[in-house]
N, C-alpha and C positions, 0 to 999 in steps of 0.2 A: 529456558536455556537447556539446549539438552545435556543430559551424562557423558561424558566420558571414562574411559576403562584409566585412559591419565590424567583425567583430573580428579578422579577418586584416590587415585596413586599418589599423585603430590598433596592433598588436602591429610589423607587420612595412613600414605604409603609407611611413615614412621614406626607407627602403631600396628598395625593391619599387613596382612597379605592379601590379596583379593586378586582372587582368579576366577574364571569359567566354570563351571560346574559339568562332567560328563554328562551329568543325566537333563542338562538344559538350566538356563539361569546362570549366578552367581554365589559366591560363595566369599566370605571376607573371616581369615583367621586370625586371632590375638597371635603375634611375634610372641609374645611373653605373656603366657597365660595368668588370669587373677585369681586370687586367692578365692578361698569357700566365702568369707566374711562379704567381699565385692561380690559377688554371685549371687549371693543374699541381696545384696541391694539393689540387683537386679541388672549389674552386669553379664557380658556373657561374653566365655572365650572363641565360638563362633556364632556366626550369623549367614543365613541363607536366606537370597530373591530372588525370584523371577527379571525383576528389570534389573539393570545400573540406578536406577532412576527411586528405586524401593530400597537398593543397599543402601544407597548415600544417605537414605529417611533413619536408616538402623545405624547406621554409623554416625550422623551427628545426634542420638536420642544417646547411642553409648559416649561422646565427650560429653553431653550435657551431664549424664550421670556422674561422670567421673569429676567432675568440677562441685561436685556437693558433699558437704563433708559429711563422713559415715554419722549413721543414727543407730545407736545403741539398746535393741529390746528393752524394755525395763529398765529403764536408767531415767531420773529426773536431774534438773541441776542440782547443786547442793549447795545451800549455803552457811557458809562458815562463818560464825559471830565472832567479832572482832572480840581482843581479849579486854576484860572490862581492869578498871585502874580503880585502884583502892583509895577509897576517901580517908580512911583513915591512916594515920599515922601512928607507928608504935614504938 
């Protein structure tokens, strides 16, 4: 099925700008740019294609990102031992 310039618009319009590019192609910018932390995880405030067809590919690779909760450098779970109860009585 092919691209449209409005079906990128209602799918992803919310989020995104997406317009024509002068120098040929497409061009989709974050409304509301993401933080350094998202950027890190490999979001991005813009995105550039040649086709409609290559934007839509970047534009759902970026909601999939955004739907996984951030991961932490250096960070493991942590678990915390329940508090123990004293056998004896005093």
């Amino acid at each position: 099925m092919p691209v449209s310039l409005a079906g990128l618009t209602e799918i992803y319009g919310r989020h995104w700008e997406i317009m024509d590019s002068a120098g040929g192609g497409w061009i989709a910018v974050r409304r509301h740019g993401v933080a350094g932390s998202a950027l890190a995880r490999g979001l991005s405030n813009v995105r550039c294609a040649e086709t409609l067809s290559e934007l839509a590919g970047y534009l759902a690779k970026e909601a999939e990102l955004e739907q996984r909760p951030p991961r932490f450098a250096g960070t493991s779970a942590v678990v915390v031992p329940s508090p123990r109860r004293s056998s004896s009585r005093g």
